[in-house]
C-alpha positions as CSV (number, residue, x, y, z in Angstrom):
1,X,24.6,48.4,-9.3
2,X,25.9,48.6,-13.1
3,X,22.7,46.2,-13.7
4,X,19.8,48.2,-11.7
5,X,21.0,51.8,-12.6
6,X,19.8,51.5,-16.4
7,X,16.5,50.4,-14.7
8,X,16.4,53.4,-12.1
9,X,17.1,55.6,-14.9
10,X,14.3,54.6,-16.5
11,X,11.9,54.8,-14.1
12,X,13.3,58.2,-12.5
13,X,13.0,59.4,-16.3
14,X,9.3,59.1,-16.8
15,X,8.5,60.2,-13.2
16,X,10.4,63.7,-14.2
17,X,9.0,63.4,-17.6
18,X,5.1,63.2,-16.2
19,X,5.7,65.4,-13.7
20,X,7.0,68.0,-16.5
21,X,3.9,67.2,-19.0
22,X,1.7,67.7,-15.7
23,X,3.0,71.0,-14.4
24,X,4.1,72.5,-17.7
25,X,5.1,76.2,-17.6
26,X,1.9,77.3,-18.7
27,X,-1.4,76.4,-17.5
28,X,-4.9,76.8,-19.5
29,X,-4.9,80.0,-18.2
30,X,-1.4,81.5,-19.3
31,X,-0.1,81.4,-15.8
32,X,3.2,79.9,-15.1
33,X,2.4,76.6,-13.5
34,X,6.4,75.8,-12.3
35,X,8.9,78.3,-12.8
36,X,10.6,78.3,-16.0
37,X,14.1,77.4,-14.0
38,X,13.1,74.4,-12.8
39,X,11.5,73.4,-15.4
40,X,14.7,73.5,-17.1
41,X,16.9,72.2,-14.3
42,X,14.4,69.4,-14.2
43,X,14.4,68.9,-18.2
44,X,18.1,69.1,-18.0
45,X,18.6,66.2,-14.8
46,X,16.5,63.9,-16.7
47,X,18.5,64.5,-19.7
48,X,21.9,63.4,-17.9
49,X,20.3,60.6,-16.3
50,X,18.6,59.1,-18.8
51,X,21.9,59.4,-20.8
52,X,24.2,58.0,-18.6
53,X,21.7,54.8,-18.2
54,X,21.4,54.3,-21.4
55,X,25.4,54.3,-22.2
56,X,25.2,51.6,-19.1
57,X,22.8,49.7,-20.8
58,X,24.9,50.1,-24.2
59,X,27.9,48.7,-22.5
60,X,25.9,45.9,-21.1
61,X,24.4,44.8,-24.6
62,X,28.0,45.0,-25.9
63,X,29.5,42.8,-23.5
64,X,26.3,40.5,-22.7
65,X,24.5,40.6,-26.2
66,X,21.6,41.9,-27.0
67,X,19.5,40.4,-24.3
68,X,15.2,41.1,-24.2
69,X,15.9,43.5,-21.3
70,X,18.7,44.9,-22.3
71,X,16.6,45.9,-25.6
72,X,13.6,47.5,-23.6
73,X,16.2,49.5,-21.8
74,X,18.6,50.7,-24.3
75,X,16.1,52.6,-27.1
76,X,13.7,53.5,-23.4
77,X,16.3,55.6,-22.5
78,X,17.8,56.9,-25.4
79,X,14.1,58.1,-26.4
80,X,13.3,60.0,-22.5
81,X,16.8,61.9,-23.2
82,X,16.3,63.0,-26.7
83,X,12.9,64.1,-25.5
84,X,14.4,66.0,-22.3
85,X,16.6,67.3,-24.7
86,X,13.9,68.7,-26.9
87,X,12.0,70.0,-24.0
88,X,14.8,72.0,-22.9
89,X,15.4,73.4,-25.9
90,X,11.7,74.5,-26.3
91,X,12.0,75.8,-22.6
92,X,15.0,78.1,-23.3
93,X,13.3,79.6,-26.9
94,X,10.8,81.1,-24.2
95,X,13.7,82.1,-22.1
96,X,13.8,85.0,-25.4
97,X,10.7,85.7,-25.5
């Protein structure tokens, strides 16, 4: 399981990630698309997963080695979380207004 999760992650991450770039908050037309909430419930998830798979996949290259995989997986994840992490913070500056 400590092997496929980083993987899962990863692929879980960019299905949340296209599915926010899709349905953004705002359409063309200025009309909320998805609701701001789950928008950031979403942004947040993928943040947390993405994170925890890439401290996996950390641990792994520590014990293992840096291994071809194991570098694909490491910087894929830690790149979807600090862009869930930015998205979420442009989501709540609307929050505002």
């Amino acid at each position: 399981m400590k092997r496929s999760f980083p993987w899962m992650a990863l692929g879980i991450g960019l299905l949340l990630a296209l599915v926010l770039l899709q349905f953004s908050p705002l359409d063309p037309d200025g009309r909320p698309a998805m609701p701001l909430l789950t928008a950031l419930l979403m942004s947040e998830f993928g943040f947390l997963l993405t994170a925890a798979g890439a401290i996996v996949s950390g641990r792994e290259v520590l014990r293992r080695g840096a291994r071809g995989r194991d570098m694909l997986l490491l910087p894929g994840n830690l790149l979807l979380a600090a862009s869930f992490v930015r998205l979420g913070l442009a989501l709540w500056a609307q929050t505002s207004g």
